[in-house]
Residue frames as qw, qx, qy, qz and C-alpha x, y, z in Angstrom:
[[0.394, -0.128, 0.820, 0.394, -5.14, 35.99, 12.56],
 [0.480, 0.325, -0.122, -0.806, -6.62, 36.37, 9.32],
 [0.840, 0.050, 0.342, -0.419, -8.75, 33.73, 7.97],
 [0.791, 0.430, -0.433, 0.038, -6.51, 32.22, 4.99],
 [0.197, 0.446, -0.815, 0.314, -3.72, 31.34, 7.80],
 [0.628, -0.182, 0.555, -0.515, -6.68, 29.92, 9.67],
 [0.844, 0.275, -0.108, -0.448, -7.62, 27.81, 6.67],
 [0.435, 0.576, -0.681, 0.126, -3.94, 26.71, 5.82],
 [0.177, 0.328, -0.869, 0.326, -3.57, 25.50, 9.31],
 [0.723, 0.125, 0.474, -0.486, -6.72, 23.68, 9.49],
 [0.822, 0.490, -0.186, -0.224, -5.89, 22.05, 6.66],
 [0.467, 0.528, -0.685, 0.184, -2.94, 20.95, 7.64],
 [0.411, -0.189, 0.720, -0.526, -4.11, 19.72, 10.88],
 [0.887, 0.150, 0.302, -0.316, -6.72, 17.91, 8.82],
 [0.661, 0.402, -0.634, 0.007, -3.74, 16.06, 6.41],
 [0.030, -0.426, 0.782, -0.453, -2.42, 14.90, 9.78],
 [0.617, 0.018, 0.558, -0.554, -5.39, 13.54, 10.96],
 [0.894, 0.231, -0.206, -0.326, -5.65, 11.49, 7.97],
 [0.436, 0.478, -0.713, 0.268, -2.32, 9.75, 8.25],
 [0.344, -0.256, 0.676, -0.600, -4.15, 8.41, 11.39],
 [0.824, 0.189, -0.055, -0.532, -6.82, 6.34, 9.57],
 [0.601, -0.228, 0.752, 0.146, -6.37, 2.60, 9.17],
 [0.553, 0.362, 0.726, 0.192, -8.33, 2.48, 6.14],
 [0.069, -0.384, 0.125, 0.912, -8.37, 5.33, 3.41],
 [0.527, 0.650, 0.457, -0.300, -10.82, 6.37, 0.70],
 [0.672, 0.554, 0.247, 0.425, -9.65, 7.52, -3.03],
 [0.155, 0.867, 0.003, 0.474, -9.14, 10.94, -2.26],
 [0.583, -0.770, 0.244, 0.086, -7.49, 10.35, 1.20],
 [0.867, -0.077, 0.357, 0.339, -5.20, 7.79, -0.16],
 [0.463, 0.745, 0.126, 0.463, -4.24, 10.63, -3.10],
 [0.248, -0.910, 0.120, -0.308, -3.99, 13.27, -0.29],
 [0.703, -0.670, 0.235, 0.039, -1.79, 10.92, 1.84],
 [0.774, 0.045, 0.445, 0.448, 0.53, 9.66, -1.10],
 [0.046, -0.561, 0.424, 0.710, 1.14, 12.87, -3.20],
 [0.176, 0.066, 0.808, 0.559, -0.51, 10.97, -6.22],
 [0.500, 0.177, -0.016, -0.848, -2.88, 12.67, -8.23],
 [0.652, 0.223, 0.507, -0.517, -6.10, 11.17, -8.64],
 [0.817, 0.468, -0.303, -0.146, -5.43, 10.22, -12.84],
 [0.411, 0.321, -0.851, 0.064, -1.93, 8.32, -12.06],
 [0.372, -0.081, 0.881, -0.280, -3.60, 6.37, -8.86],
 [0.744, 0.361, 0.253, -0.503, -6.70, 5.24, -11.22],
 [0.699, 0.496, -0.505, -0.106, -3.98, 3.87, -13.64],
 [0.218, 0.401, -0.861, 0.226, -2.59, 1.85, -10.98],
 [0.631, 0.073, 0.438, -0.636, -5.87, 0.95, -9.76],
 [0.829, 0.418, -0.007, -0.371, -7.24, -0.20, -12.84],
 [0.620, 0.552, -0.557, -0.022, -3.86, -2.05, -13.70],
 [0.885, -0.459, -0.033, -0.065, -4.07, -3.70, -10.00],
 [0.658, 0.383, -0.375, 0.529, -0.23, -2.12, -9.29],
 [0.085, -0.337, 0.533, -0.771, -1.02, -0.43, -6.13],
 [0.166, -0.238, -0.942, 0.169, -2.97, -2.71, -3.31],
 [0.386, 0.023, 0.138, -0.912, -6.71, -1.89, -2.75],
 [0.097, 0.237, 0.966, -0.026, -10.41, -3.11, -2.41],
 [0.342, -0.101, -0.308, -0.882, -13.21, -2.96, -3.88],
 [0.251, 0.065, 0.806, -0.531, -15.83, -4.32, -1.15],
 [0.574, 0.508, 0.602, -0.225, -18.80, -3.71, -3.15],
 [0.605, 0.405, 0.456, 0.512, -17.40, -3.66, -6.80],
 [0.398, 0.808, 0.147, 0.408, -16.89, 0.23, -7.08],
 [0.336, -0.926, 0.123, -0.121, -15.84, 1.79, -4.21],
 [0.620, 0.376, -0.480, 0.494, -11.85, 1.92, -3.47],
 [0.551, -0.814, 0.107, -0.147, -10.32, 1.75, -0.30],
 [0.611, 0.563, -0.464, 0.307, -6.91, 1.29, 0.72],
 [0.851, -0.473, -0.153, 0.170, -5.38, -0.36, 3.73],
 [0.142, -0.963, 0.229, -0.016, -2.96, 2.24, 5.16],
 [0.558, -0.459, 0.650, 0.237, -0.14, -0.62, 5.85],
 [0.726, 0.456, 0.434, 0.277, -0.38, -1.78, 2.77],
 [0.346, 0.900, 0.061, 0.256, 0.03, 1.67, 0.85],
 [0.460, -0.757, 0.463, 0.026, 3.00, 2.22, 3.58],
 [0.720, -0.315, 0.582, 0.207, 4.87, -0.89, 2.42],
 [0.571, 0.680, 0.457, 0.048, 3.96, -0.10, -1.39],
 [0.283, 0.926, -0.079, 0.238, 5.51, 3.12, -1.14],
 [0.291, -0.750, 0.586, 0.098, 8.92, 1.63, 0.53],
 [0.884, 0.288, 0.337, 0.146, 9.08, -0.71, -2.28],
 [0.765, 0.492, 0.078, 0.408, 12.17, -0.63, -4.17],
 [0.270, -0.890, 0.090, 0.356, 14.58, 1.55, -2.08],
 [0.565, 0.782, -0.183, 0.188, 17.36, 3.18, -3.72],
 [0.888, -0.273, -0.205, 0.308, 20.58, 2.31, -2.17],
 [0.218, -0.933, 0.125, 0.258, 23.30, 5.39, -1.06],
 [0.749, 0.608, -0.263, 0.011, 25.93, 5.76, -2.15],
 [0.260, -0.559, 0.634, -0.467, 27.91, 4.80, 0.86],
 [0.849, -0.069, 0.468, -0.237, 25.78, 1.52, 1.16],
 [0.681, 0.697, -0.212, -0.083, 26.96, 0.88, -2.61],
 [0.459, 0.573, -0.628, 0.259, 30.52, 1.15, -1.89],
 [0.615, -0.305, 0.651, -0.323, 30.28, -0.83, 1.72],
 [0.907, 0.293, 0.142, -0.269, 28.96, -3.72, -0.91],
 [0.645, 0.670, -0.357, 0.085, 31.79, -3.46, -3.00],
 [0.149, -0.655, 0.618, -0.408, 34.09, -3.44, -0.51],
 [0.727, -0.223, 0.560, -0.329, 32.84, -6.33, 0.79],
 [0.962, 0.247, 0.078, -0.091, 32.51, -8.16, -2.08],
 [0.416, 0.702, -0.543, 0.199, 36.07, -7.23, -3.39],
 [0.019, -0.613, 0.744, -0.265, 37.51, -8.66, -0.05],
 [0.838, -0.210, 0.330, -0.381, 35.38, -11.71, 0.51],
 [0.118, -0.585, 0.780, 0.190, 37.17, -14.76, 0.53],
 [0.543, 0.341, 0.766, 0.039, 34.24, -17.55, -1.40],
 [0.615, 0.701, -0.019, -0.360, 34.01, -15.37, -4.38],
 [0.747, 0.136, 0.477, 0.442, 35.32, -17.52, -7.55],
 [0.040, 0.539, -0.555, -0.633, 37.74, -15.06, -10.19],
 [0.937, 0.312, 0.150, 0.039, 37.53, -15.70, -13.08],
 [0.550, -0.305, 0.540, 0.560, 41.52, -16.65, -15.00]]
């Protein structure tokens, strides 16, 4: 094996191994979310993604948290959509209006 396919998959063995952590660091939390390092500092600094600052500088992020953060606002199918409708259309306590 030559040494770049060694690197690749050591690197990828070491993303995995983060996604194990309870508690992340700036650059994990970037690495584990796909967000580069300027757009998570704007949501830092605008206090839009949970995090702590234990001794006023350092960031850390609480893995559940950042999990529940990023299943915020699902987008609904388009199958769930029409299941809604449907429903609503046939329910029998909605008020028409005349």
């Amino acid at each position: 094996m030559s040494n770049e396919i060694i690197e690749k998959r050591l690197d990828k063995i070491e993303s995995l191994l983060i996604g194990q952590k309870d508690v992340f660091t700036f650059d994990e939390c970037c690495q584990y979310t796909g967000i580069s390092k300027t757009y998570m500092y704007k949501l830092t600094c605008s206090n839009r993604v949970p995090h702590f600052k234990p001794h006023g500088k350092t960031i850390y992020f609480s893995k559940s948290e950042i999990d529940n953060w990023l299943l915020k606002n699902p987008i609904k199918t388009t199958e769930q959509l029409e299941q809604e409708a449907a429903t609503y259309v046939t329910s029998p306590n909605k008020k028409r209006k005349k």
